[in-house]
Legacy VTK file of the C-alpha trace (Angstrom):
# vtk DataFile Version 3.0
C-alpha trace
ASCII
DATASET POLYDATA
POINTS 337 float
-39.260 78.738 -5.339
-39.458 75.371 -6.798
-40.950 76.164 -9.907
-37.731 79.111 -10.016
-35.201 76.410 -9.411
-36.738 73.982 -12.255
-36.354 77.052 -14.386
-32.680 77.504 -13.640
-32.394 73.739 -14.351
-33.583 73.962 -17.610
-31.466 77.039 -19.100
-28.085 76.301 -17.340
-26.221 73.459 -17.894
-24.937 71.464 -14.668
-21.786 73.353 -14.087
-23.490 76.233 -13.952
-25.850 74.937 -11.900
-23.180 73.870 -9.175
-21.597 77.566 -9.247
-24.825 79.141 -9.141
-25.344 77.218 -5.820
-22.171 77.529 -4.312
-23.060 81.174 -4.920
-25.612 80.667 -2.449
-23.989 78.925 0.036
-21.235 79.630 2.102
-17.731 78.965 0.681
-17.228 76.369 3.549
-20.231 74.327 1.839
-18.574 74.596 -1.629
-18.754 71.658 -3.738
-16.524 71.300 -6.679
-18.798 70.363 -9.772
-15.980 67.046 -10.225
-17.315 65.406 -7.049
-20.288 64.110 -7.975
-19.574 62.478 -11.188
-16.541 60.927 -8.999
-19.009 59.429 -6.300
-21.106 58.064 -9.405
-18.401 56.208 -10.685
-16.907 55.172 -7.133
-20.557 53.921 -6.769
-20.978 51.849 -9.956
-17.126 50.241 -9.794
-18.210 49.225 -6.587
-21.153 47.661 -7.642
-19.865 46.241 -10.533
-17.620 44.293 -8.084
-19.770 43.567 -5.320
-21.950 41.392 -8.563
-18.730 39.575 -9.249
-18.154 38.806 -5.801
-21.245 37.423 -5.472
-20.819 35.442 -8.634
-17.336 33.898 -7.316
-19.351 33.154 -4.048
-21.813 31.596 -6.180
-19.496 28.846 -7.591
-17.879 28.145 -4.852
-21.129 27.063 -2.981
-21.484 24.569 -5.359
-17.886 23.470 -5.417
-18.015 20.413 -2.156
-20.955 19.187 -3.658
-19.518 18.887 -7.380
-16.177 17.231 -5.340
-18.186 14.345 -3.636
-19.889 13.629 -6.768
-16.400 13.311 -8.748
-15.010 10.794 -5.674
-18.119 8.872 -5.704
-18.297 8.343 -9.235
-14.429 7.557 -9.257
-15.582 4.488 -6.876
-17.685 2.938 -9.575
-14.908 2.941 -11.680
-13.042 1.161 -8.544
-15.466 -0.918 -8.163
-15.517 -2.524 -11.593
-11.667 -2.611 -11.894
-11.886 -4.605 -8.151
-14.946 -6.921 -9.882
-12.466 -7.887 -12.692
-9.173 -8.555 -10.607
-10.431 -10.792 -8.372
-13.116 -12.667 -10.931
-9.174 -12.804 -12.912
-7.493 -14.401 -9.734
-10.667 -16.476 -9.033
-10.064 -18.063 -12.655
-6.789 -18.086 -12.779
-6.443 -20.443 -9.269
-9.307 -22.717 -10.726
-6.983 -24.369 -13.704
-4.860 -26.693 -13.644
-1.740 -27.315 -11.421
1.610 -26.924 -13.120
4.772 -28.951 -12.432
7.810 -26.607 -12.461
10.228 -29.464 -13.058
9.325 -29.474 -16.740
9.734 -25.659 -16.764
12.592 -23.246 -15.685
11.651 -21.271 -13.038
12.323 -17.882 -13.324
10.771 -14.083 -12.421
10.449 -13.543 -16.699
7.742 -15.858 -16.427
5.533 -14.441 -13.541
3.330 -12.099 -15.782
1.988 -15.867 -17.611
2.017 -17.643 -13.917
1.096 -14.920 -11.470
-1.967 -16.443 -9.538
-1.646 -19.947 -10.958
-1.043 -23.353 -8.816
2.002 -24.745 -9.025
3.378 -28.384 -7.515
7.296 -28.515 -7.071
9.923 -30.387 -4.507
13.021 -30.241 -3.067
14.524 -30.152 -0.242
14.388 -26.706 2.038
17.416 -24.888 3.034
16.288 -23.623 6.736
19.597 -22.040 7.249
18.922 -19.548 4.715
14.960 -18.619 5.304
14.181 -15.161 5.822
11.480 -13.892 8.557
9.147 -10.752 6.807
7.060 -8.752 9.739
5.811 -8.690 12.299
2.395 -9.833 10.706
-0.577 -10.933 13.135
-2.690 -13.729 13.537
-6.204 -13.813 15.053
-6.607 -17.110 16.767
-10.259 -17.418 18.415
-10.678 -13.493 18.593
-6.803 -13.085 20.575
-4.639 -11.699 18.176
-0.921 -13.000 18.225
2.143 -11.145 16.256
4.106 -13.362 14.154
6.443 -13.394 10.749
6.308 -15.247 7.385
8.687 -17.441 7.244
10.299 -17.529 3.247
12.604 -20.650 2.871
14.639 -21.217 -0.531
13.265 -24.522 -1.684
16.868 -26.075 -3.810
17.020 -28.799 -6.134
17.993 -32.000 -5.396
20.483 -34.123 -7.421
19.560 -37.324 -9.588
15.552 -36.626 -9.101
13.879 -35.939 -12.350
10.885 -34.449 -10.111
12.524 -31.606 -8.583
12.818 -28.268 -9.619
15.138 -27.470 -12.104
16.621 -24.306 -10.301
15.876 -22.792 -6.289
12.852 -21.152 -5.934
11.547 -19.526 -2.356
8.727 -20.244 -0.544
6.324 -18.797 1.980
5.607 -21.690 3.989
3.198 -19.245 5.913
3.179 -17.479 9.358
5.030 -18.809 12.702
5.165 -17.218 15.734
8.040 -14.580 16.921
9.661 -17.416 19.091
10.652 -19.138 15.489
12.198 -16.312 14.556
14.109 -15.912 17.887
15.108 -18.887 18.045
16.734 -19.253 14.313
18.479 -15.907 15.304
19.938 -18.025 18.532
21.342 -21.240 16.607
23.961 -19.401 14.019
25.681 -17.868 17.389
25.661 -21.384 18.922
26.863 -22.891 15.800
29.724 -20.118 15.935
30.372 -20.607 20.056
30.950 -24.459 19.338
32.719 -24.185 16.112
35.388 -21.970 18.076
35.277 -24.271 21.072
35.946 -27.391 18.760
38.647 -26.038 16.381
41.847 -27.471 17.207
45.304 -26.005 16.463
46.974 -27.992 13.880
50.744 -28.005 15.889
48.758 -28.726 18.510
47.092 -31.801 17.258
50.233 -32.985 15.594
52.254 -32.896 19.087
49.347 -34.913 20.679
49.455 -37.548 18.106
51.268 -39.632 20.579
48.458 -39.541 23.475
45.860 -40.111 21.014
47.465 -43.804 20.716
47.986 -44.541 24.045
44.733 -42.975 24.923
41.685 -46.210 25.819
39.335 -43.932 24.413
37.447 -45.725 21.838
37.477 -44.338 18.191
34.663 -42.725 17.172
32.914 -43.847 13.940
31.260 -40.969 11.759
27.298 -41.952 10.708
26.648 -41.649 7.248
25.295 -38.809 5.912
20.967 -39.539 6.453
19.133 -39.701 3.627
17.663 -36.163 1.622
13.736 -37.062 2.125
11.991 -34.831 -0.673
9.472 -32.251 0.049
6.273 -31.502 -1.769
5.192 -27.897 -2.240
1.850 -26.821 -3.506
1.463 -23.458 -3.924
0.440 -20.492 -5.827
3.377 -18.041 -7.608
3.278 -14.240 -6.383
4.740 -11.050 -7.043
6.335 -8.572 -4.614
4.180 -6.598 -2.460
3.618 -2.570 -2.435
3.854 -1.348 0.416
2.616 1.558 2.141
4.296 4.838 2.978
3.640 3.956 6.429
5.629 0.767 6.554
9.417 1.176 7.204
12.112 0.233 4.513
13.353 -2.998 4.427
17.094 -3.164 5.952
19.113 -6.758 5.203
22.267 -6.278 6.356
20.508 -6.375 10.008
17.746 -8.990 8.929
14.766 -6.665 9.146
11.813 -7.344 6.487
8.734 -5.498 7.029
7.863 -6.103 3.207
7.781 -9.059 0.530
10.680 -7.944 -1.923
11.121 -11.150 -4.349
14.332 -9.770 -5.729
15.893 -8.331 -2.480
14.983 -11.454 -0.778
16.560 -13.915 -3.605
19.788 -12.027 -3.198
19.785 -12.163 0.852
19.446 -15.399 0.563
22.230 -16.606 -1.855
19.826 -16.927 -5.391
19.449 -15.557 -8.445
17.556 -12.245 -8.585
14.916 -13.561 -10.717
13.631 -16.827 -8.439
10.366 -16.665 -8.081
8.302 -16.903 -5.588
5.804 -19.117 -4.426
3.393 -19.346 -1.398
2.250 -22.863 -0.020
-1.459 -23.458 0.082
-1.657 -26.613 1.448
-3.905 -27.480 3.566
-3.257 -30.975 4.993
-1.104 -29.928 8.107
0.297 -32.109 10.837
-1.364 -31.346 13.910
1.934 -32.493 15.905
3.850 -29.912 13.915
1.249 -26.856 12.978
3.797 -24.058 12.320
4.198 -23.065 9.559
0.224 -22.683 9.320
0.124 -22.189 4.820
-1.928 -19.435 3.981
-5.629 -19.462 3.205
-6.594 -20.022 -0.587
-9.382 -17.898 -0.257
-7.556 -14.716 0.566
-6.184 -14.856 -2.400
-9.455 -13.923 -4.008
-10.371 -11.219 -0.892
-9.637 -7.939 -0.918
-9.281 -5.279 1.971
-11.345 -3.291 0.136
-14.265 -5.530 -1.634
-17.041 -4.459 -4.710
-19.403 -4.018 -1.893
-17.477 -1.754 0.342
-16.566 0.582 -2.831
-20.709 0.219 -3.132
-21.285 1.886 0.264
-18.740 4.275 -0.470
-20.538 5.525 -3.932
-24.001 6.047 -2.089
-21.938 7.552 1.041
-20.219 10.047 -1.717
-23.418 10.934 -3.660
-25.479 11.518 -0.665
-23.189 14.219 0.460
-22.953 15.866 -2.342
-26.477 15.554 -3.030
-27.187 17.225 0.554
-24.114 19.996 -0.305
-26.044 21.084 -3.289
-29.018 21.562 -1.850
-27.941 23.503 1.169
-26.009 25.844 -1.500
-29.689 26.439 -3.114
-31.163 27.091 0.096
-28.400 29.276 0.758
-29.233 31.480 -2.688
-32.386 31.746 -2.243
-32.088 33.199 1.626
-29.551 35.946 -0.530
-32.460 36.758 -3.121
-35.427 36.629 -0.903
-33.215 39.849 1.056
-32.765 41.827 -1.763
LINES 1 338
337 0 1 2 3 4 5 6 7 8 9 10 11 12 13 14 15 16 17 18 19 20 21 22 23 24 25 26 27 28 29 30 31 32 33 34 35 36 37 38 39 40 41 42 43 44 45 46 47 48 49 50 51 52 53 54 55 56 57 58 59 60 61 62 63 64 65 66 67 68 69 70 71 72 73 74 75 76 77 78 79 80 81 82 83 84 85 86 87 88 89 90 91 92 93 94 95 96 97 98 99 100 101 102 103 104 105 106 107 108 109 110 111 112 113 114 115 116 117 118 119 120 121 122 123 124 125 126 127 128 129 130 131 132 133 134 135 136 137 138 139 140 141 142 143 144 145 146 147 148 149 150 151 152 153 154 155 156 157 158 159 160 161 162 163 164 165 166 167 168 169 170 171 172 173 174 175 176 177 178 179 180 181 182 183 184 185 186 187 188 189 190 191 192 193 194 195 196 197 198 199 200 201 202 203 204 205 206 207 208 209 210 211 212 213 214 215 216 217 218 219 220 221 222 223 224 225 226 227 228 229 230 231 232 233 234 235 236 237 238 239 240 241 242 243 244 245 246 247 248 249 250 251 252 253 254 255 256 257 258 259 260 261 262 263 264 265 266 267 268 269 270 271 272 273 274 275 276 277 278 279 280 281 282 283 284 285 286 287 288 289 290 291 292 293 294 295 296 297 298 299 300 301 302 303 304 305 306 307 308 309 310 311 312 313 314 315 316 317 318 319 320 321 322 323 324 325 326 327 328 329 330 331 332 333 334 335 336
């Protein structure tokens, strides 16, 4: 029987072949000669796609381990860009002190005295400073909110030593109760001026009780004398701020930013003043607040060479430990095939 059906094989081509044995079998059993090369080519597409699956699936085993290897290698490159800037401030503070009464002081020059020391006086205008925060303070480990405190620093007549034109300074952080309390003296200054003012019908009708009156005349004191104030300090920029810190609003006296420009124009100067923030350190212990800011923060970073260090090995250890779990994870597919 086998040897008959080899035979048939041989002589008939395959259509025949499929009619001959639908012949045998009962019409329910038919099977049209089409269906079989059909199911081959079903079979092959299906293959065919199941091996680019797998080749997708592939890739994207390797793809976390190739993306930690791109971030940690972008942290060298943020390392040595962090190594320069600060090695460029750390230069920069160690030259010389300038005088800015020999030069006009002005925002077109910040690029050329960003980061260097300056020594100016005046006289500061406290009715006119400007409280940026809330900032904090730690003070032997208890940590106490605050504000810097930005005062416009003005000329003062006659004195070839003074600045030429206002500039504003961050005398450095004070606590909130400064800044509540400057917020309290404008109203009083407003209660008493109302109290005070005097009708003028009503002070020309009196004129005659002012004579007669035994109260004695008051003499005005002269005007004291405008004491000078020394400033030594570094010139800054305007800070960037985060998308998580709130927009600055002046017309209700809310900073939560250092915006040179905005801040000149609050407070009555020219849009280009610049900027400069007091580094002195010889404060009087009977009068601590302002406290000037540290020198050497100036040349720290939240983020130092060392940290972006870590992070490199941190990055290239995951993706080194990725990679090989997607290898281990190829070789389990092969070894079941």
């Amino acid at each position: 029987m086998a040897s008959f059906s080899k035979t048939l094989t041989r002589l008939r081509p395959a259509g025949a072949l499929y009619s001959f044995s639908n012949q045998l079998l009962p019409p329910k059993y038919w099977v049209p000669p089409a269906s079989f090369s059909t199911a081959a080519a079903v079979s092959s597409s299906q293959s065919h796609d199941q091996e680019k699956g797998s080749t997708w699936s592939r890739w994207f085993l390797f793809l976390p381990g190739a993306i930690t290897f791109g971030l940690g290698t972008w942290q060298i490159f943020r390392r040595q860009d962090k190594i320069k800037m600060l090695e460029y401030r750390q230069k920069r503070l160690q030259m010389e002190p300038l005088k800015l009464n020999n030069m006009p002081p002005s925002s077109e020059n910040l690029e050329s005295l960003e980061f260097r020391r300056v020594v100016c006086r005046g006289v500061f205008d406290d009715g006119r400073s400007i409280y940026v925060g809330p900032r904090s303070r730690s003070i032997s480990g208890v940590t106490e909110n605050g504000y810097y405190v930005i005062t416009p620093l003005v000329p003062i007549a006659n004195n070839a030593e003074s600045v030429q034109a206002p500039v504003l300074v961050n005398r450095g952080w004070v606590p909130r109760s400064w800044r509540d309390k400057s917020f309290e003296v404008p109203q009083e200054r407003e209660k008493s001026s109302s109290i005070e003012a005097v009708p003028a019908q009503q002070s020309e009708q009196s004129w005659w009780w002012q004579f007669w009156s035994k109260k004695p005349k008051v003499v005005e004191d002269q005007a004291p004398a405008i004491t000078s104030i020394e400033v030594i300090g570094v010139v800054r920029g305007s800070e960037k701020p985060s998308i998580f810190v709130p927009a600055n609003d002046p017309n209700s006296r809310q900073w939560f930013y250092v915006d040179v420009p905005a801040i000149a124009v609050a407070s009555g100067l020219p849009e280009d003043s610049l900027l400069i923030e007091d580094i002195n350190e010889n404060v009087n212990p009977s009068n601590p607040y302002p406290v000037p800011k540290d020198v050497n923060t100036l040349i720290r970073s939240s983020v130092m060479p060392q940290d972006h260090l870590n992070y490199t090995l941190t990055w290239y250890s995951l993706s080194a430990a990725v990679t090989f779990m997607a290898f281990k994870r190829l070789k389990q597919k092969k070894s079941r095939r």
